[in-house]
C-alpha positions in Angstrom: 1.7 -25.8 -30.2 -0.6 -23.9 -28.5 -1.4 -26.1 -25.4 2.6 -26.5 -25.1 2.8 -22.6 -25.0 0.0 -22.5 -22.2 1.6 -25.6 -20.6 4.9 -23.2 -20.2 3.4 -20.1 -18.8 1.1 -22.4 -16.5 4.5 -23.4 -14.9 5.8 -20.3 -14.8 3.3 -18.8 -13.3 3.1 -21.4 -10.5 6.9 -21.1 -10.2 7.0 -17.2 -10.1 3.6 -16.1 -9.4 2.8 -17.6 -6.2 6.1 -16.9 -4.3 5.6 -13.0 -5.3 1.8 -13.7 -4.5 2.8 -14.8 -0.3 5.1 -12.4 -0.6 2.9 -10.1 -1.1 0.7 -11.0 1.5 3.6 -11.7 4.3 4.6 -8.1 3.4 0.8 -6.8 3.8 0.4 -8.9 7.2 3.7 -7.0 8.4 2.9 -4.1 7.3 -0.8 -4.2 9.6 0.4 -5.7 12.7 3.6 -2.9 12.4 0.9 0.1 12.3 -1.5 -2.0 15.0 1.5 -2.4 17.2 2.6 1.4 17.0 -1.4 2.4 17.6 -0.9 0.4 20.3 2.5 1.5 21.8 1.2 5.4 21.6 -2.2 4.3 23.7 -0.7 2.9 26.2 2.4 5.8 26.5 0.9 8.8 26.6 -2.3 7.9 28.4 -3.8 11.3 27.1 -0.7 13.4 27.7 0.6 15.2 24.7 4.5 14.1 24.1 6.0 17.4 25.2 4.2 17.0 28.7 5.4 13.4 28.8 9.0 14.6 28.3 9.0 18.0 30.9 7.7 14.7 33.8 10.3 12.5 33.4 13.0 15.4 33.5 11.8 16.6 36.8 11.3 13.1 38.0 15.0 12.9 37.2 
């Protein structure tokens, strides 16, 4: 009874616990390349200008 009860949660688990498990991990992987991406993006904007100044150049350019 016993190794039929351990037989059932070992397939459970490998039915249930490894999708949540890469799902976990997919969402963790997102979740870093999302935050490397923005670090990124805001480098290579602002190129040491603060936001407001960024904003007042492109007005008078326009």
């Amino acid at each position: 009874m016993v190794d039929f009860l351990n037989s059932i949660f070992g397939l459970l688990y490998g039915l249930i616990g490894i999708p949540i498990f890469l799902i976990f991990v997919i969402i963790v992987i997102f979740s870093v390349m999302r935050s490397r991406k923005k670090r990124k993006m805001k480098s290579e904007d602002w190129h040491g200008h603060s936001p407001v100044e960024k904003i007042e150049k492109s007005k008078k350019d326009k």
